[in-house]
N, C-alpha and C positions, 0 to 999 in steps of 0.2 A: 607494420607488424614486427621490427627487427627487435625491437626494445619485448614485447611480448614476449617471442621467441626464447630469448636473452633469458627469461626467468627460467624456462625450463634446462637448457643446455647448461645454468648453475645446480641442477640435481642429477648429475650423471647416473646415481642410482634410477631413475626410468627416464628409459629409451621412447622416443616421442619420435613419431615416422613423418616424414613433411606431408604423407596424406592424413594425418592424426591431425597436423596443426592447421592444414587447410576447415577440415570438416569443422574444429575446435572453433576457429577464428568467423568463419561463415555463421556457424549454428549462436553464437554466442553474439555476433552481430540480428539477427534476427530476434533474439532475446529484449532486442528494445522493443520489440512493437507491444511488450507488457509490463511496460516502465510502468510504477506508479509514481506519483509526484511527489512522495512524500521526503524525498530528498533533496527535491530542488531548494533552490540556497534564494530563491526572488519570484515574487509572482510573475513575474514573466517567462520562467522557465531557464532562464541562462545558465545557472546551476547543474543541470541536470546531464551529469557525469559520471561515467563509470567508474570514478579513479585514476590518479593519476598514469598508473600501468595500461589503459585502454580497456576495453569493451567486458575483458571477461570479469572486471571489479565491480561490484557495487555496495556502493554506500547507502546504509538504510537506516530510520531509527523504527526498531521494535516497539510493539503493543508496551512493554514496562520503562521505554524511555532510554532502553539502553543503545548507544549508535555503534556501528559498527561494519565492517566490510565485508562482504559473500562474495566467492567466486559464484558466478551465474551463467547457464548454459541452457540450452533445447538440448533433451534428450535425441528428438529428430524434431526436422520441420516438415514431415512429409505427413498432411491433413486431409480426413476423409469429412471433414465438417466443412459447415456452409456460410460461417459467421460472417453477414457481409462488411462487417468493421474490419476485417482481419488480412493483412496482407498475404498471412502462410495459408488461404482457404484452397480446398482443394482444385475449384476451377481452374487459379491459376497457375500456368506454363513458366516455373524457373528450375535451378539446379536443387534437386531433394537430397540432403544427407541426414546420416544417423550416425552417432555414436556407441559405441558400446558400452554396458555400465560400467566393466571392469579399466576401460579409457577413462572414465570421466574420475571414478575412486584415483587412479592414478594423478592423473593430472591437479585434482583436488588436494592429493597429499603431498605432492611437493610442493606447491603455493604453500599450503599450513605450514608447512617441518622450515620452512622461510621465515614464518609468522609475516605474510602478505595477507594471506585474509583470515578471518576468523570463522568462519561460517560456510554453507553451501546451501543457494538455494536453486534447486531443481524442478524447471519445467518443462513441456513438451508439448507438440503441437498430437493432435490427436491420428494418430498412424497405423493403429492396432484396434482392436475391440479394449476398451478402457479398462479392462482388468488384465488385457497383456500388458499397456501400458503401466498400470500399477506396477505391476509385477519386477517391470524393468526399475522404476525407480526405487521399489524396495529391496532389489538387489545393490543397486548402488549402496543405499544406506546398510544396509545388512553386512556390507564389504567393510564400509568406513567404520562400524561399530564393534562386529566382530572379530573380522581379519586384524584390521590396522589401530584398534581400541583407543577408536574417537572420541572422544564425549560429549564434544563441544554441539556448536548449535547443524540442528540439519533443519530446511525446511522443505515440506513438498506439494505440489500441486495434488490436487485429489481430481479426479478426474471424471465429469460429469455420468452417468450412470454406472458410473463402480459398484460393486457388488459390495454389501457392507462387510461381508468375510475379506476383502480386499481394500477395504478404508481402514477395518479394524488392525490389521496386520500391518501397515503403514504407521497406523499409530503408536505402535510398539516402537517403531527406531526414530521418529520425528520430534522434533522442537517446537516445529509449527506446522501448520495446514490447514491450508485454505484452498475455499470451493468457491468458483466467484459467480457471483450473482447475473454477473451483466447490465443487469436490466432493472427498473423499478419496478415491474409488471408482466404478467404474462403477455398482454396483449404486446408491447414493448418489447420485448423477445421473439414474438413470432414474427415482427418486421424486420429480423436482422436474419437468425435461423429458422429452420423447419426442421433440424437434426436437435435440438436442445430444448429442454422442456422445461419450462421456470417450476411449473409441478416435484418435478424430477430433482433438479437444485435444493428446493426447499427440503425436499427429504432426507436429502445427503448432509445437507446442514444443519437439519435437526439431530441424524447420527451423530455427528461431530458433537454437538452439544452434549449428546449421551456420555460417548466417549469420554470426554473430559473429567468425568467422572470417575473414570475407574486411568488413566494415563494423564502425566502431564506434558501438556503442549496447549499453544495458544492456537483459537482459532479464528481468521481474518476470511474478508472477501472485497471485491474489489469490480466496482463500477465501471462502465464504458463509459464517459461522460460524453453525450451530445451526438451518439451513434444513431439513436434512434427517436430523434427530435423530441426528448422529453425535458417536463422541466425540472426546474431546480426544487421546486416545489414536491414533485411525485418521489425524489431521491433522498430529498430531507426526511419523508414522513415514513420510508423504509428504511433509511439508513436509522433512525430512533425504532423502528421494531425489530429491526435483526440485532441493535443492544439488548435492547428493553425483554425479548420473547425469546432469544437464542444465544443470550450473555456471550458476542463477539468479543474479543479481545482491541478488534479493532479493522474496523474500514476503510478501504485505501479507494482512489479515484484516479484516472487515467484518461486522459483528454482523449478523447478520436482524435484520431490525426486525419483531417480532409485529402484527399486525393488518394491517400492508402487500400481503401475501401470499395466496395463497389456502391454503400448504399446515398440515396439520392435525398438529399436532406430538402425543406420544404424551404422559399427564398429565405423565412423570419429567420430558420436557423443558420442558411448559409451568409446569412450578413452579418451573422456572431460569430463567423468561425477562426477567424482572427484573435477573436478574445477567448479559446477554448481553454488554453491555459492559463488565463487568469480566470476562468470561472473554476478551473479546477481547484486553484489554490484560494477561492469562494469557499468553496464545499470542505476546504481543510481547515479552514479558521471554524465552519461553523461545525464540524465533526470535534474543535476543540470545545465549544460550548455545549455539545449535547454531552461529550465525555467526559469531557474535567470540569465544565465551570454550573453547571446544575441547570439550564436551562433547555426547556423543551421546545420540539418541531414547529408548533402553535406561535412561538414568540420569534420565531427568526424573522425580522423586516425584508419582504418582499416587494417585488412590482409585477405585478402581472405573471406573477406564479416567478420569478427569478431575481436573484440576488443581484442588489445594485452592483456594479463592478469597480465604480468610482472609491470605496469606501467600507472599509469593517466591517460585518456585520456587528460586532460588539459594538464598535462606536455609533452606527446608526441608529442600535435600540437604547443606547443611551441619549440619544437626541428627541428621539421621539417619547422618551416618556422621563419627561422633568419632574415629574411630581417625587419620583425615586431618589434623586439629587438637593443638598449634597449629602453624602455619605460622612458620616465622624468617623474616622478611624482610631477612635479610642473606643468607641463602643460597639462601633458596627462587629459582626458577626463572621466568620470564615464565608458562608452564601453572598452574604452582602458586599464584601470585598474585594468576593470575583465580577461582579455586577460591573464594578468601574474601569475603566478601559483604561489601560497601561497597568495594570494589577489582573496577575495568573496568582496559578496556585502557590509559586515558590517567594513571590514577595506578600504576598498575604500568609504565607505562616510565620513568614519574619515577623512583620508587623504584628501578631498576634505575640509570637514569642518577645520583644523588646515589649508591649505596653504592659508585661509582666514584672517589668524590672523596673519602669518607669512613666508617667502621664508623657506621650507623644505631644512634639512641637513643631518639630521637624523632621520628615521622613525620606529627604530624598535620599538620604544615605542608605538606606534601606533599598535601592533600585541600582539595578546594576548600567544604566547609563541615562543621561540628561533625557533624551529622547520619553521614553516611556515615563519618567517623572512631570516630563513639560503635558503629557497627555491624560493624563490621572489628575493632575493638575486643578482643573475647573469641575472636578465634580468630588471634591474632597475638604473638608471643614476639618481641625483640632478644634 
């Protein structure tokens, strides 16, 4: 923790008490158990780092693609919820702290006035009735926007049965906010809690959607993956209706971490639980196909309700259906471009913009390395 430390004791301007950076260092290491994975650097998760300064960094890339760094904290970890995924549940017996919002405005603005991170994204484990809990985190931002005339990015947990007078008020200093789903299903949620209601979620999501309307902030939610033995199959065909019916900005997935939890997975799931994080980075390949590359829940190749693990799902639906193949990339289409595997959105506008200037022959140069040109490769014709 000395190198942490280290940052603060460079802003003499706030005084940091060593019970400030106890609570700080504790509450912001608990902040992993709602890692989303959309940072990690390899599907295996190796990636998956707060920044090079420790725990209280993280590196994220945003619903518009932009990447960047948040200091990340627990407001408190002290939880009167049941969630049995969740290591901060209230049954169990470790040390509980809280923070105060005018601690965490602090400590937030001297990282920024550094330029260490760019952002702040604030959540909490639920310690209050959920409209106290608002409350505290709209102080915080209220401090950062008001007092300290922040601009930059704030993001906040919204916190499942908030009152929408208490979402809406949030929405007024936030960047982003998200409410997370959990679960693919009600039934799927009541195996984990009996305090949270998927009913209840949906509604507060559908606020958020209103919202958007009249404030701008992106709105996200984010999956338990593998908590509650469902398949991959039940999270694809809800992760395409909370775009499709509540224009998410973007859905993020977070592996259960086995042993953390108390809940009791059936043997099928617990002989996957080795592979939870390369299923998770499954679900993010194919959260890229339902969001950027035009294909729907219906066409993602499955086995038995779950994504092979060996293999793309892009690549696999290009296996299976040849008759697609090969693609001309002098005629083909912006839809059709994304079809062929080693070609995303950003080499298929190339390509669209160069056979404006000229009949294509060769396009590897059009690819930012051999790799994804060797795999576009066999399903591409001039």
């Amino acid at each position: 923790m000395l190198r942490q430390a280290s940052l603060f004791e460079k802003a003499p301007a706030v005084k940091i008490s060593p019970d400030f950076r106890k609570r700080l260092s504790l509450l912001s290491q608990d902040s992993r158990f709602d890692l989303a994975g959309s940072c990690a650097k390899d599907p295996l998760g190796q990636g998956r780092k707060r920044g090079p300064l420790g725990r209280w960094l993280y590196p994220v890339v945003l619903p518009n693609g932009r990447r960047m760094t948040l200091f990340r904290t627990l407001l408190s970890n002290q939880c009167f919820s049941d969630c049995a995924y969740c290591p901060l549940r209230q049954e169990r017996d470790f040390l509980r702290l809280s923070l105060r919002p005018e601690e965490i405005a602090d400590a937030f603005m001297s990282l920024w006035r550094r330029k260490i991170v760019h952002g702040l994204f604030l959540s909490s484990a639920i310690f209050a009735h959920p409209d106290k809990v608002m409350e505290e985190f709209i102080t915080v931002a209220r401090i950062l926007r008001e007092k300290e005339g922040f601009g930059g990015y704030i993001h906040l947990k919204v916190v499942p049965g908030a009152s929408e007078a208490a979402i809406e008020t949030a929405a007024k200093f936030a960047n982003a906010l998200s409410l997370n789903v959990e679960t693919s299903s009600p039934e799927r949620l009541a195996q984990l809690s009996q305090a949270k209601k998927f009913e209840k979620i949906w509604q507060g999501m559908n606020q958020l959607k209103k919202l958007k309307e009249r404030f701008l902030f992106s709105q996200t939610t984010q999956f338990i993956v593998g908590a509650a033995g469902e398949t991959d199959a039940e999270i694809i065909l809800q992760t395409e209706r909370l775009y499709r019916q509540l224009k998410l900005n973007r859905v993020y997935f977070s592996a259960y971490q086995p042993g953390l939890g108390k809940q009791d997975l059936p043997g099928e799931f617990l002989a996957r639980q080795n592979n939870f994080l390369l299923r998770e980075h499954r679900l993010y390949q194919v959260d890229f196909l339902l969001r950027k590359y035009g294909f729907s829940a219906r066409e993602i190749p499955l086995k038995n309700g779950f994504l092979p693990l060996e293999k793309d799902p892009k690549e696999l639906w290009a296996e299976s259906h040849p008759e697609f193949f090969p693609v001309n990339i002098n005629k083909a289409s912006y839809k059709e471009l994304l079809r062929v595997p080693g070609i995303g959105p950003t080499i298929a506008r190339r390509i669209l913009e160069a056979r404006k200037e000229s009949y294509l022959k060769n396009i590897s140069v059009l690819f930012p390395n051999k790799k994804l040109f060797q795999k576009a490769l066999p399903y591409i014709v001039t």
